[in-house]
Backbone as CSV, one residue per row, in Angstrom:
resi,resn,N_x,N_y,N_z,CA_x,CA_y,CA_z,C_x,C_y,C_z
1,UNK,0.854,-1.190,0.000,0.000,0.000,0.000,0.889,1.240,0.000
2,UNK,0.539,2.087,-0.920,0.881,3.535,-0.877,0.359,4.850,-0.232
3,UNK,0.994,5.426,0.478,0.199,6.801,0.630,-0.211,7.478,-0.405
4,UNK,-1.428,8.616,-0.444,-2.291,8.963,-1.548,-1.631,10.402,-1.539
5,UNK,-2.259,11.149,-2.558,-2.588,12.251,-2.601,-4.132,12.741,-2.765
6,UNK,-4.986,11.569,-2.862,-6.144,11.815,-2.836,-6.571,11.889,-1.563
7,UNK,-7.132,12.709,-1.333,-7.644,13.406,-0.057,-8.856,13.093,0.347
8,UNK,-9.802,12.280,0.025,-10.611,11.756,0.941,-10.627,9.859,0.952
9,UNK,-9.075,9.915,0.542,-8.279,8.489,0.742,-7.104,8.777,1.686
10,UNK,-6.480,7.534,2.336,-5.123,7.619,2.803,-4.203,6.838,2.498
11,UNK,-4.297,6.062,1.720,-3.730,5.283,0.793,-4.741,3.983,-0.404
12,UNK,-3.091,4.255,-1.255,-4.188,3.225,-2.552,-3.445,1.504,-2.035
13,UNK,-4.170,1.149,-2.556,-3.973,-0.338,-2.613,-4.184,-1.247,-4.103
14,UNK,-3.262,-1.862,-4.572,-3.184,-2.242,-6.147,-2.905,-3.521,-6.834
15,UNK,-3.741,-4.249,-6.187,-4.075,-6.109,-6.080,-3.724,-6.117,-7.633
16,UNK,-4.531,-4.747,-8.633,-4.683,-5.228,-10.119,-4.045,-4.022,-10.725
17,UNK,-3.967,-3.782,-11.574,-3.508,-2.823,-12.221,-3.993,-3.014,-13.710
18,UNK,-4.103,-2.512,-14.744,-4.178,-2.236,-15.770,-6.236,-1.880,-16.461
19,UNK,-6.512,-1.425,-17.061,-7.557,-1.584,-17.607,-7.992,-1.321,-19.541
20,UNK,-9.100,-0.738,-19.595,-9.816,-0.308,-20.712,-10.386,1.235,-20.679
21,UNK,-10.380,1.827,-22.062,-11.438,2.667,-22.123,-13.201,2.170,-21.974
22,UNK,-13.986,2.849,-20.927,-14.941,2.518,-21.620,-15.982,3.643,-21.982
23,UNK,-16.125,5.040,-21.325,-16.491,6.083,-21.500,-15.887,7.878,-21.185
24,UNK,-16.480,9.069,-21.686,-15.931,9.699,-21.719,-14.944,9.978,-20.694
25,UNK,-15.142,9.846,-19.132,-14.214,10.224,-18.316,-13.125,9.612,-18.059
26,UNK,-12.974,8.187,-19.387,-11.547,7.687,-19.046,-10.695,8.268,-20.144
27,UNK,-11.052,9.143,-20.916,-9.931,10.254,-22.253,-8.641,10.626,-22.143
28,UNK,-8.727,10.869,-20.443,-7.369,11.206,-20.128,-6.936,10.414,-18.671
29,UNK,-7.319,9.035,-18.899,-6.903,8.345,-17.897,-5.592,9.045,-17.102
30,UNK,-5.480,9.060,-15.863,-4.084,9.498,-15.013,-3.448,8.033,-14.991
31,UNK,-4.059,7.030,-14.934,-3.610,6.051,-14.246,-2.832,5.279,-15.313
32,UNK,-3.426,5.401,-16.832,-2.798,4.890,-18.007,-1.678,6.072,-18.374
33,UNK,-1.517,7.190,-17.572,-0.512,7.932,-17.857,0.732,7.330,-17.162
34,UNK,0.505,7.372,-16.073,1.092,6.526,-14.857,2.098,5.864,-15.282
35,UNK,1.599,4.788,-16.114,1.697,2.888,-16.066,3.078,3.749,-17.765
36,UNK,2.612,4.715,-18.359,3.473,4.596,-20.002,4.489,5.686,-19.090
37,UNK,4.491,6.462,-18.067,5.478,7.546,-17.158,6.547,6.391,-16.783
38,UNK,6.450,5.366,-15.765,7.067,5.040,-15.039,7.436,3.430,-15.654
39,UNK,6.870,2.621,-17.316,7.323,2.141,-18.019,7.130,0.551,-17.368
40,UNK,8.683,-0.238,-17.744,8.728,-1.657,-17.648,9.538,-1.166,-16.219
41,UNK,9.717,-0.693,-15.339,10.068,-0.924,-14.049,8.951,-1.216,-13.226
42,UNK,7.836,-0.403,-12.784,7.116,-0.621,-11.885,5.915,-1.341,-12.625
43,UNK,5.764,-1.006,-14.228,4.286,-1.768,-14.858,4.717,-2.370,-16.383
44,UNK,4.942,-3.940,-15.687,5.775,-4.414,-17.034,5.110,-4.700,-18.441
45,UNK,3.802,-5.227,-17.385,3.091,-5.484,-18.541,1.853,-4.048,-19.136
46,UNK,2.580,-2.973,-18.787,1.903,-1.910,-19.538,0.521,-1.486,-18.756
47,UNK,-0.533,-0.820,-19.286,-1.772,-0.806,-18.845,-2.496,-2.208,-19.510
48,UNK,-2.176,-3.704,-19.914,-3.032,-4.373,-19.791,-3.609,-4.932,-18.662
49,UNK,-4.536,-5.521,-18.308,-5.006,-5.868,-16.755,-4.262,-6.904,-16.372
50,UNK,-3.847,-6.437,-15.181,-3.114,-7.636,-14.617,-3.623,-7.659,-12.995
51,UNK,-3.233,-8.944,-12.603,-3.534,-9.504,-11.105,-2.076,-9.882,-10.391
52,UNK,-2.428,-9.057,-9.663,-0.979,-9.242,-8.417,-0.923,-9.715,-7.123
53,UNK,-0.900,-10.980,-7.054,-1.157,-11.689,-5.958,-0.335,-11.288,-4.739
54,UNK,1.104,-11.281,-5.253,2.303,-10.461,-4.631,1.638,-9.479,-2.957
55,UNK,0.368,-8.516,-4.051,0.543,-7.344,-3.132,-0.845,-7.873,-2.207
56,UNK,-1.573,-9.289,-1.964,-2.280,-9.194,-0.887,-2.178,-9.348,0.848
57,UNK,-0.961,-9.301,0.823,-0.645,-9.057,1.779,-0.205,-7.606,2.542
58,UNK,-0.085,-6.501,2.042,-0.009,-5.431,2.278,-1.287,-4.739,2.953
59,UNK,-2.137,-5.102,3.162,-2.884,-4.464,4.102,-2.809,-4.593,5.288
60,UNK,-2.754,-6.419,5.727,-2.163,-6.621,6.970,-1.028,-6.120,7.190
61,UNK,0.018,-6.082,6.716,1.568,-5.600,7.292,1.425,-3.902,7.419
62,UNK,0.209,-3.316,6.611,0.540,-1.900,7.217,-0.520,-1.525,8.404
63,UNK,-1.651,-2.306,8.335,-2.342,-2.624,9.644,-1.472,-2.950,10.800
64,UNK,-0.683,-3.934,10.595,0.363,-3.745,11.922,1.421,-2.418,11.903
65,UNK,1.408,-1.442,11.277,1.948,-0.872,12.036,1.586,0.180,11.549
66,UNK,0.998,0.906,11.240,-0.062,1.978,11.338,-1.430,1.945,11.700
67,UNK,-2.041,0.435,11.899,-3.731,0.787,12.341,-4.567,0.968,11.149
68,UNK,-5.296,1.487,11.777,-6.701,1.216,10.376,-6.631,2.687,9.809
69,UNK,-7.411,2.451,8.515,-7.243,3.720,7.983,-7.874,3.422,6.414
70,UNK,-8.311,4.915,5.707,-9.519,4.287,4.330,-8.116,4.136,3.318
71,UNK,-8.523,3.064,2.775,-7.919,2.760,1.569,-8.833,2.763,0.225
72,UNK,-8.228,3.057,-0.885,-8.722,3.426,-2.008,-8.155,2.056,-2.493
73,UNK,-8.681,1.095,-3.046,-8.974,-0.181,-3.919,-9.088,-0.126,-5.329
74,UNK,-7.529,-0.097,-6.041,-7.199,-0.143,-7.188,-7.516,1.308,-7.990
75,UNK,-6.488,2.572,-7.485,-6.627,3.245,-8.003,-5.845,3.543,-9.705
76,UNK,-5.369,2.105,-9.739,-4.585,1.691,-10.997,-5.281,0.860,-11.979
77,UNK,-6.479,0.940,-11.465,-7.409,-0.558,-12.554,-8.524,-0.595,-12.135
78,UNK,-9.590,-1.327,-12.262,-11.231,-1.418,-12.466,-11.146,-2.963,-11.774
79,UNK,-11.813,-3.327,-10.975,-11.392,-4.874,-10.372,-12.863,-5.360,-10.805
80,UNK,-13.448,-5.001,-11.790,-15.099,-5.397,-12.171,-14.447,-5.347,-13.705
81,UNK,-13.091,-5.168,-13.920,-12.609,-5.791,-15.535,-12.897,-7.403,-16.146
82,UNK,-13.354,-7.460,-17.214,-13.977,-8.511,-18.015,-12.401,-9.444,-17.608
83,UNK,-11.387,-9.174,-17.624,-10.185,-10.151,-17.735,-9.859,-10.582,-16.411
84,UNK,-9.906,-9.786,-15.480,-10.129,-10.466,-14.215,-11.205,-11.308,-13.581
85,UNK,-11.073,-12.498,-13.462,-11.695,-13.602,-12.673,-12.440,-13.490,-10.585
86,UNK,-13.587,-14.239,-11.413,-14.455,-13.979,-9.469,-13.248,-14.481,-8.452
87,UNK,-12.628,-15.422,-8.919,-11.625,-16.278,-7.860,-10.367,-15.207,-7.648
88,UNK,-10.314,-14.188,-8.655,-8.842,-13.290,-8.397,-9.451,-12.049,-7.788
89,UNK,-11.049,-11.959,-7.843,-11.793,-11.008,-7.137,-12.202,-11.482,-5.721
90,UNK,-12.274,-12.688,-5.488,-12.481,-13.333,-3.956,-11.049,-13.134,-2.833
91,UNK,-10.434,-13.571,-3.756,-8.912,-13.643,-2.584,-8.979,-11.655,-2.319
92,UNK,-9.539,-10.982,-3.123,-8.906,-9.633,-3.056,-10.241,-9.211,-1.672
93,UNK,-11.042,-9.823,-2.042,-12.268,-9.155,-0.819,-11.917,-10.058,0.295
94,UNK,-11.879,-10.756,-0.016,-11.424,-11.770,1.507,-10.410,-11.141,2.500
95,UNK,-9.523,-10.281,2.153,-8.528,-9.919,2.494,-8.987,-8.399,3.168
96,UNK,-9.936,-7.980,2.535,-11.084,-7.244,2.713,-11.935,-7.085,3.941
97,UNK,-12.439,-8.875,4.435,-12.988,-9.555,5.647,-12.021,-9.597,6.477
98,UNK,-10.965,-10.164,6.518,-10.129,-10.308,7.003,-8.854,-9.280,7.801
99,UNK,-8.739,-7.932,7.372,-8.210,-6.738,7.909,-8.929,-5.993,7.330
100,UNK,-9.080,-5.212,9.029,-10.451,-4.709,8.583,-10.040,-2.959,8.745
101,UNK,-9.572,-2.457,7.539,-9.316,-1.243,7.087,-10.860,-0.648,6.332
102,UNK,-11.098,0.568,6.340,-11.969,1.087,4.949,-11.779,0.649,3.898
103,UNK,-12.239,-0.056,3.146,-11.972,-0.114,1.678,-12.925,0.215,0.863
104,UNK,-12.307,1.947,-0.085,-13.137,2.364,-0.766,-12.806,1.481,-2.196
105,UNK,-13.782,1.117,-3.010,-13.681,0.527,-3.852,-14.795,1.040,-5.155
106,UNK,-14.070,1.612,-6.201,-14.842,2.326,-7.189,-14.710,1.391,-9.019
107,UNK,-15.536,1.469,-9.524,-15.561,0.729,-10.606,-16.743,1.855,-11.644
108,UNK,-15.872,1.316,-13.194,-16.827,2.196,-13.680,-17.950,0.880,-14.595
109,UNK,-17.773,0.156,-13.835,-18.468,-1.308,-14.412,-19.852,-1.835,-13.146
110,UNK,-20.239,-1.015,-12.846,-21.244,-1.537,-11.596,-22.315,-2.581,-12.019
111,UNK,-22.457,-2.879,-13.221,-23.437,-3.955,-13.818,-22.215,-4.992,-13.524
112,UNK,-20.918,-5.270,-13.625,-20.401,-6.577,-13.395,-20.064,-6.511,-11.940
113,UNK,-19.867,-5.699,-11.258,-19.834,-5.714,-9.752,-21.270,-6.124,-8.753
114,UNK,-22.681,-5.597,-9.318,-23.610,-6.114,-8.953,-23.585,-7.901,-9.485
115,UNK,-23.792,-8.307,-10.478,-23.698,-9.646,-11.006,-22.328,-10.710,-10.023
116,UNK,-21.384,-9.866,-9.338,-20.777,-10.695,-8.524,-20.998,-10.587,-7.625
117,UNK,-21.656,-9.707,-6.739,-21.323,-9.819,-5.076,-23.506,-10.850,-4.786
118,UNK,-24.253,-10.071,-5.992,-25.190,-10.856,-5.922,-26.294,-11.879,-6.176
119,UNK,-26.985,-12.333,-5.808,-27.645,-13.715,-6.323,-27.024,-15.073,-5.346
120,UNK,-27.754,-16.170,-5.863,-27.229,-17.393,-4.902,-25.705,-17.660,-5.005
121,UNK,-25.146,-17.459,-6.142,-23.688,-18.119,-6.124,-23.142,-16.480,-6.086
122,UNK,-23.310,-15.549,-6.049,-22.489,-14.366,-5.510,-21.774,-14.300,-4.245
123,UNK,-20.795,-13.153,-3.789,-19.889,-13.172,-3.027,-20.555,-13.512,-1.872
124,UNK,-21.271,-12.636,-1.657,-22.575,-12.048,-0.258,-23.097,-13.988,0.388
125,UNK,-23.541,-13.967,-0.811,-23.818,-15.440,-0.270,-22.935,-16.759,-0.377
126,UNK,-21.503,-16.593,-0.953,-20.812,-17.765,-0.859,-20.465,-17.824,0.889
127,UNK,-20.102,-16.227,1.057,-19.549,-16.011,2.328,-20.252,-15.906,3.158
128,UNK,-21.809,-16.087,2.957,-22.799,-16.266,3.994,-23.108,-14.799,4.838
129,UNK,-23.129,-13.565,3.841,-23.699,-12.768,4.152,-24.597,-11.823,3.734
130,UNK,-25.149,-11.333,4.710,-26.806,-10.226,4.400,-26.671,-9.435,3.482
131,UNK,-24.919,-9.088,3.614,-24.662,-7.259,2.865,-23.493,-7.509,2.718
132,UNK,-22.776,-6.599,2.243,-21.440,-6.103,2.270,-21.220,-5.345,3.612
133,UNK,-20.089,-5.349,4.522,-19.564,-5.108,5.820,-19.800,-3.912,5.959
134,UNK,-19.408,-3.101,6.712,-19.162,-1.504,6.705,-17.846,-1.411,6.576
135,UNK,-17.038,-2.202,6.307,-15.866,-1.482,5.877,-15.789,-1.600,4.362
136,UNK,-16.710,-2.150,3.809,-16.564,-2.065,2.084,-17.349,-1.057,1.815
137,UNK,-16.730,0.024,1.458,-17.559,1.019,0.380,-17.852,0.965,-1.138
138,UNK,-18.534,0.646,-1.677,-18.481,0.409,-2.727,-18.719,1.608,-3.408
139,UNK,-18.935,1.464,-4.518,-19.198,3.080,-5.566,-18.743,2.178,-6.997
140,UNK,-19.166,3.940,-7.866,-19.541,3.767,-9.222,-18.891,5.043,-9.782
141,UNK,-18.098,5.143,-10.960,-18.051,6.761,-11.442,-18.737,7.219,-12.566
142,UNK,-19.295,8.459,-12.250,-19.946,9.239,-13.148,-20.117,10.198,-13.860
143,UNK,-19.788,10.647,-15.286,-19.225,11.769,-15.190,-20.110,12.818,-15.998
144,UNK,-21.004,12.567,-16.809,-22.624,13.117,-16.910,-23.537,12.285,-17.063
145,UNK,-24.708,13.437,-17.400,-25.826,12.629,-17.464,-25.998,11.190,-18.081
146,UNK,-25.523,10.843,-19.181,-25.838,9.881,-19.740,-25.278,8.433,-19.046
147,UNK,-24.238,8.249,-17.744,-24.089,7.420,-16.963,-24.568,7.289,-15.686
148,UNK,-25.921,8.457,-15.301,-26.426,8.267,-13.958,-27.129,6.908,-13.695
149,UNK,-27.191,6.001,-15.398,-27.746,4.870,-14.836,-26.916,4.039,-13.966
150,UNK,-25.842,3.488,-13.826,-24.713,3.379,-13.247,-25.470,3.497,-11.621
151,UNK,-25.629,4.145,-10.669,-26.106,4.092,-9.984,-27.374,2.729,-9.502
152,UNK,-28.252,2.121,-10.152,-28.998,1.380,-10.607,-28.497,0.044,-9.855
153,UNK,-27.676,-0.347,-10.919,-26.060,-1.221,-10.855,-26.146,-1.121,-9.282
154,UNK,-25.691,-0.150,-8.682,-24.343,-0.043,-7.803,-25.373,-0.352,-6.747
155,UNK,-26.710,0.300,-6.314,-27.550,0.003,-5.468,-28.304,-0.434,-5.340
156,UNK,-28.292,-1.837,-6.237,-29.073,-3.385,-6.192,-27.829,-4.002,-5.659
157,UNK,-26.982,-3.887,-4.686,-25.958,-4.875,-3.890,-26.241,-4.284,-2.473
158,UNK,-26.428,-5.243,-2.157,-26.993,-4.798,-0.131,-25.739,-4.433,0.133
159,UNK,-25.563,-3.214,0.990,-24.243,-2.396,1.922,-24.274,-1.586,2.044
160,UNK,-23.458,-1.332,3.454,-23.291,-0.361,4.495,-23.230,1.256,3.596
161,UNK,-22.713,1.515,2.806,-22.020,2.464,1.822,-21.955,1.944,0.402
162,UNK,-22.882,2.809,-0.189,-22.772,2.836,-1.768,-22.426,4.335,-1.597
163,UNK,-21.268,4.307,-2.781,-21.076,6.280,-3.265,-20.790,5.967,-4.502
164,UNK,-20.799,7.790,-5.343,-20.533,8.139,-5.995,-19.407,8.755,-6.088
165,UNK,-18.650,8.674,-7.462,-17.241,9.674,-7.785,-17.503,10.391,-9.087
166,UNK,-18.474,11.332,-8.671,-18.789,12.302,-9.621,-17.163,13.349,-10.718
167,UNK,-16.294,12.338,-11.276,-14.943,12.974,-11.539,-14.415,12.398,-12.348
168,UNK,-13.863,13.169,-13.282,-14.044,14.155,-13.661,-15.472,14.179,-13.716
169,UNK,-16.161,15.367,-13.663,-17.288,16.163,-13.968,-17.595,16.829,-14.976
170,UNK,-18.093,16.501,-16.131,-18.064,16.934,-17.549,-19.382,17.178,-17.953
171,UNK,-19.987,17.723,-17.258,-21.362,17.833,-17.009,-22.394,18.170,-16.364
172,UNK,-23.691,18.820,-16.389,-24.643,18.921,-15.396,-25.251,16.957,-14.789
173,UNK,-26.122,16.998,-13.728,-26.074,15.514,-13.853,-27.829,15.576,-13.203
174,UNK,-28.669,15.745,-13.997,-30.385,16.539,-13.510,-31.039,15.111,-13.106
175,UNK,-30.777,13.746,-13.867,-31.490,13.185,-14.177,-30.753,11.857,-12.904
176,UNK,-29.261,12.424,-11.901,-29.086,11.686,-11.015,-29.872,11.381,-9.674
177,UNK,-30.269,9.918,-9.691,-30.943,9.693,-8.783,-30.113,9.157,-7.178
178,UNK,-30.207,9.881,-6.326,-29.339,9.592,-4.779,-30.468,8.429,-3.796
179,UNK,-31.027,8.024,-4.362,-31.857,6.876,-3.588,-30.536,6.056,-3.074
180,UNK,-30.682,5.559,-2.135,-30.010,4.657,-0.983,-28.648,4.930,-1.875
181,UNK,-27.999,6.120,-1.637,-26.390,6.474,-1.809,-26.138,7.332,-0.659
182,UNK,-24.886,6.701,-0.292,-24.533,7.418,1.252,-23.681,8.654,1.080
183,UNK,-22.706,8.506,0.103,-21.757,9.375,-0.046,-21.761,9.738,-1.673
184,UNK,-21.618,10.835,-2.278,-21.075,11.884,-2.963,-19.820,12.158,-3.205
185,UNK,-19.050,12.453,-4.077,-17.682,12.990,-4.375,-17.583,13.653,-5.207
186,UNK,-17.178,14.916,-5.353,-17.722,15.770,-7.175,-16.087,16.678,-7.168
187,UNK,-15.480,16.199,-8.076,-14.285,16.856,-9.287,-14.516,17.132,-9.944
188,UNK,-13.962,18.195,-10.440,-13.419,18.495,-12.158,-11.845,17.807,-12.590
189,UNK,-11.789,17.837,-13.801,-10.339,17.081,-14.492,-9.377,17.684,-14.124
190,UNK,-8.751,17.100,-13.754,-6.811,17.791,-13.863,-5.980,17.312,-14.700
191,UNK,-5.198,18.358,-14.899,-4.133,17.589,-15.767,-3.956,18.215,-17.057
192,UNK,-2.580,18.064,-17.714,-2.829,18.578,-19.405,-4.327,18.280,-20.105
193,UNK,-4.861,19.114,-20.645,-5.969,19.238,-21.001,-7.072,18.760,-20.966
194,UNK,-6.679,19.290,-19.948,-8.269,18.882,-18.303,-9.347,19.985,-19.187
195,UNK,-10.712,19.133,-19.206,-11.739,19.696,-19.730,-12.682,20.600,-18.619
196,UNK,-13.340,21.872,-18.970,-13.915,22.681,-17.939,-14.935,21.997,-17.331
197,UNK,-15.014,22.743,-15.921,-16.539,22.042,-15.136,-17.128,23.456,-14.653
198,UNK,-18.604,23.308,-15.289,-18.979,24.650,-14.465,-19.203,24.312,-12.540
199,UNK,-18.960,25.254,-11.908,-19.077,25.179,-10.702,-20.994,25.099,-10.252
200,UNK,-21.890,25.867,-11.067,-23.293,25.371,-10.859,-23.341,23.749,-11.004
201,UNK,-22.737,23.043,-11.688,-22.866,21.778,-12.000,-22.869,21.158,-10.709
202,UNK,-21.552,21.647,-9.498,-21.564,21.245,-8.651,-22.528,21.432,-7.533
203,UNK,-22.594,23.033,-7.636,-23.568,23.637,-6.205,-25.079,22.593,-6.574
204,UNK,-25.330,22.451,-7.599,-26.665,21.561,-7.418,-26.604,20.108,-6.818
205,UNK,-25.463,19.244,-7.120,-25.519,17.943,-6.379,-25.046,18.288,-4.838
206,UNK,-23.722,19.128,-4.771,-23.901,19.946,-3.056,-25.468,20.517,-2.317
207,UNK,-26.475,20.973,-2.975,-27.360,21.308,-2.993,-28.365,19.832,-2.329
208,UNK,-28.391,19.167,-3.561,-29.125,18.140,-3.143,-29.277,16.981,-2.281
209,UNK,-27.685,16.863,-2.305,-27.321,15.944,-1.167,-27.592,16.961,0.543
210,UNK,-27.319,17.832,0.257,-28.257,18.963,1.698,-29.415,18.333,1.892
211,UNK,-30.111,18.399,1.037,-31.901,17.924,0.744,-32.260,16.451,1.431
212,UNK,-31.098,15.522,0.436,-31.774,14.314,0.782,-30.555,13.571,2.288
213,UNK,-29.897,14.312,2.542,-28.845,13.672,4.229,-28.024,12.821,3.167
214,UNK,-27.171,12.886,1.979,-26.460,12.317,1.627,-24.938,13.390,2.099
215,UNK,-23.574,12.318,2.665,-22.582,12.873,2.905,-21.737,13.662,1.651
216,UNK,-21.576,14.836,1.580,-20.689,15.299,-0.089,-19.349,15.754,0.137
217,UNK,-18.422,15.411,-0.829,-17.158,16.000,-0.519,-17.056,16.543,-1.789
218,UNK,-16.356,17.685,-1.716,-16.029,18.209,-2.789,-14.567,18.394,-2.968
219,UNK,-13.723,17.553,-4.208,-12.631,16.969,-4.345,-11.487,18.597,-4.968
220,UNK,-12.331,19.015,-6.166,-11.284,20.103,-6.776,-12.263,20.262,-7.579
221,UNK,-11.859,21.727,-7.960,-12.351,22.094,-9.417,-11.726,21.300,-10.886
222,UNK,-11.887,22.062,-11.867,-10.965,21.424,-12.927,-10.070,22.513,-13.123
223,UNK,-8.751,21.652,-13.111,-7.188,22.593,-13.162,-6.215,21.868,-13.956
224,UNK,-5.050,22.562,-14.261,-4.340,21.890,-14.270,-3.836,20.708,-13.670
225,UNK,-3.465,21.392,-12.165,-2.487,20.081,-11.639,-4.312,19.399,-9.966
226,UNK,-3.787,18.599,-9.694,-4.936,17.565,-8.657,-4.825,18.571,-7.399
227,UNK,-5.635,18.454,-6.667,-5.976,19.579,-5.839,-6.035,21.123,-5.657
228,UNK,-6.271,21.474,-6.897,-6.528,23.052,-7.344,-7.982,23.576,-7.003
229,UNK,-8.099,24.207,-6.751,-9.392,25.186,-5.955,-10.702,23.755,-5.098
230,UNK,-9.869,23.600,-4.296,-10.501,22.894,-2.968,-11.778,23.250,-2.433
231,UNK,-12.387,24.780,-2.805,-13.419,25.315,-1.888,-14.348,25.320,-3.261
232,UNK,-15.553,25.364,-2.780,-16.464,25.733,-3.479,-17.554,26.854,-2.825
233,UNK,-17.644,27.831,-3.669,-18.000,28.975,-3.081,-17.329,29.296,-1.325
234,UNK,-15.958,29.353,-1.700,-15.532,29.905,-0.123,-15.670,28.895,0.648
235,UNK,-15.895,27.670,0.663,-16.097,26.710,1.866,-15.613,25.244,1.348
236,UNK,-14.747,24.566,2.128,-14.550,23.500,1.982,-15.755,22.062,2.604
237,UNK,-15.989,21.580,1.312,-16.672,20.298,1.589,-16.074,19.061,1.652
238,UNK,-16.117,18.679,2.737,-15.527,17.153,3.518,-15.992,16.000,3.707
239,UNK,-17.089,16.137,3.893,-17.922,14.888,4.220,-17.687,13.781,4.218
240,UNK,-18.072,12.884,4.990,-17.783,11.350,5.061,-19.292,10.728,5.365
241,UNK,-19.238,9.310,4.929,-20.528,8.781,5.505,-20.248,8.195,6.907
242,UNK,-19.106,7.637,7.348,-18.606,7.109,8.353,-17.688,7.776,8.770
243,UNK,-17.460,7.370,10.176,-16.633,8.391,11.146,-15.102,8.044,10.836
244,UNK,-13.855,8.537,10.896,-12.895,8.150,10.730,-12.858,6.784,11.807
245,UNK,-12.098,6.115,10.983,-11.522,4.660,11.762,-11.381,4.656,13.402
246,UNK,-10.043,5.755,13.281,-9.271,6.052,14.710,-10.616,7.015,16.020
247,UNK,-11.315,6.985,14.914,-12.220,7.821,16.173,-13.643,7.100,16.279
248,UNK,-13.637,5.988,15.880,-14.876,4.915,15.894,-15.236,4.199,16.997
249,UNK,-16.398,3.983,17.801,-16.107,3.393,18.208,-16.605,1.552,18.423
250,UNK,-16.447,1.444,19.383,-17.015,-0.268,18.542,-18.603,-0.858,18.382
251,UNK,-18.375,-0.856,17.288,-19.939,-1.526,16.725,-19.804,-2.628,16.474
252,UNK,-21.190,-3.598,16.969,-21.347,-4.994,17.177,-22.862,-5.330,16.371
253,UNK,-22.638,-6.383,16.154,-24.119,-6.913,15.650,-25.236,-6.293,16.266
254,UNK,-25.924,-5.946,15.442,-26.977,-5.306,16.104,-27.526,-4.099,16.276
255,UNK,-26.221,-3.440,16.176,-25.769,-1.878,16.337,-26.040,-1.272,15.498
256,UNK,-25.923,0.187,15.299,-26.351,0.936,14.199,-24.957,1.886,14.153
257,UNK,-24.763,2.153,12.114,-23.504,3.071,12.427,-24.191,3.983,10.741
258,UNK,-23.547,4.926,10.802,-23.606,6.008,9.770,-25.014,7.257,9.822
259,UNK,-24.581,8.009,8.573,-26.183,9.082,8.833,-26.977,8.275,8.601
260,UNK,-27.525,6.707,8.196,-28.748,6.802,7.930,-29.520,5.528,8.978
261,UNK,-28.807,5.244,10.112,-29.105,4.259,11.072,-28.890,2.864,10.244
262,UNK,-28.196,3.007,9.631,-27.855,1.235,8.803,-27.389,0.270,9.478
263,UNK,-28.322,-0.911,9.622,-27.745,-1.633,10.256,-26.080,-2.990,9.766
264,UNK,-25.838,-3.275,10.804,-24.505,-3.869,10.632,-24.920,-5.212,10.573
265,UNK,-24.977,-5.971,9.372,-25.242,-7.023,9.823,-23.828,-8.250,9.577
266,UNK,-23.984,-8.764,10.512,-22.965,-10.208,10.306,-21.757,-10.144,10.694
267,UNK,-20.844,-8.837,10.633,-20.000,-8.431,10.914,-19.604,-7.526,11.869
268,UNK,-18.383,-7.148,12.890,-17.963,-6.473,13.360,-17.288,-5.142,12.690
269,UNK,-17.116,-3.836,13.234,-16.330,-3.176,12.320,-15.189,-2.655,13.376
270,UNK,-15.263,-3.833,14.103,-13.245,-3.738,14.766,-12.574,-4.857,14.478
């Protein structure tokens, strides 16, 4: 695991690496910039998808010695990729069950992420559970209107936390529906020819998530370089659906945790 620069992460974690285009907000992939920047040393086999068994052990070893803390889940690849296998997607969630860090986990494939975690032979029920834990966040990215179906996908899988990663933002988004979504995230592009975001685009999903008790963070405008104009209208938006790790305290079966009284089922979240 790496420390981030993404700021409502604290480190990435990178079981897989490589992916596909599949819509407008992957044009200027960072992550396929990444993989052709830093070459056959750190990504040999390029941006094709690959599985790295190597790195499942890195959550436990930094759990021992830093503690818990949110991790971002393959900010180098899509783990709902057609070339990756349920069995190279099991060992990666298991590990998941097993140290029990945040794991934010975003895909721009939520129709193959629903089709695995549910139904009789899905994850939920191989592993004999109600939901997904509270430490799996799941999510979907969106970057206009024409992918708010995406959402759909993401919240037909029972769990603690479904969000959105409204980012890049290339768009108004009128026709997004926040039914059972806990968390929000809204960017604009960075980077060599990062495309504009109007800032109304944003104040309306900031707006709405006010309305309906959904948590919003607001990541950056669109800039050049990643963390350029942080505030929106003068104020920084932070939000979380869950309390930081280190300041949690222990929830047990039964219990209730987040804004919307969700219950915990099956699992502990210490």
């Amino acid at each position: 695991m790496k420390d981030t620069k993404i700021r409502w992460a604290e480190h990435t974690w990178n079981p897989t690496t490589g992916c596909d285009k599949i819509s407008p907000g992957c044009d200027n992939c960072y992550a396929e910039t990444i993989t052709v920047k830093f070459g056959s040393t750190a990504f040999p086999n390029g941006f094709t998808p690959t599985y790295k068994p190597n790195k499942l052990g890195e959550p436990a070893r930094f759990f021992r010695k830093s503690g818990r803390a949110r991790v971002f889940v393959n900010s180098m690849s899509d783990l709902f990729h057609a070339d990756f296998t349920d069995a190279q997607r099991d060992s990666i969630f298991d590990v998941m069950l097993d140290v029990r860090h945040d794991y934010l986990v975003l895909t721009k494939r939520p129709k193959q992420m629903a089709a695995y975690f549910n139904g009789p032979d899905g994850y939920l029920a191989r592993r004999h559970l109600a939901q997904a834990p509270a430490n799996m966040w799941l999510g979907t990215s969106i970057e206009n209107d024409l992918y708010t179906f995406r959402t759909k996908h993401l919240t037909s899988i029972p769990a603690v936390v479904h969000f959105l990663s409204i980012e890049p933002m290339l768009g108004p988004v009128p026709s997004l529906d926040l039914t059972d979504i806990e968390w929000v995230i809204v960017g604009g592009e960075s980077g060599p020819g990062y495309r504009p975001m109007d800032h109304d685009w944003a104040r309306d999903i900031r707006d709405r998530c006010a309305i309906e008790d959904v948590a919003f963070y607001f990541k950056q405008s669109a800039a050049p370089r990643t963390e350029m104009g942080m505030e929106l209208d003068g104020l920084r938006h932070e939000e979380y659906p869950l309390e930081h790790p280190a300041d949690r305290t222990e929830v047990t079966v039964g219990k209730f945790v987040g804004r919307h009284g969700i219950p915990v089922d099956q699992l502990s979240l210490t």
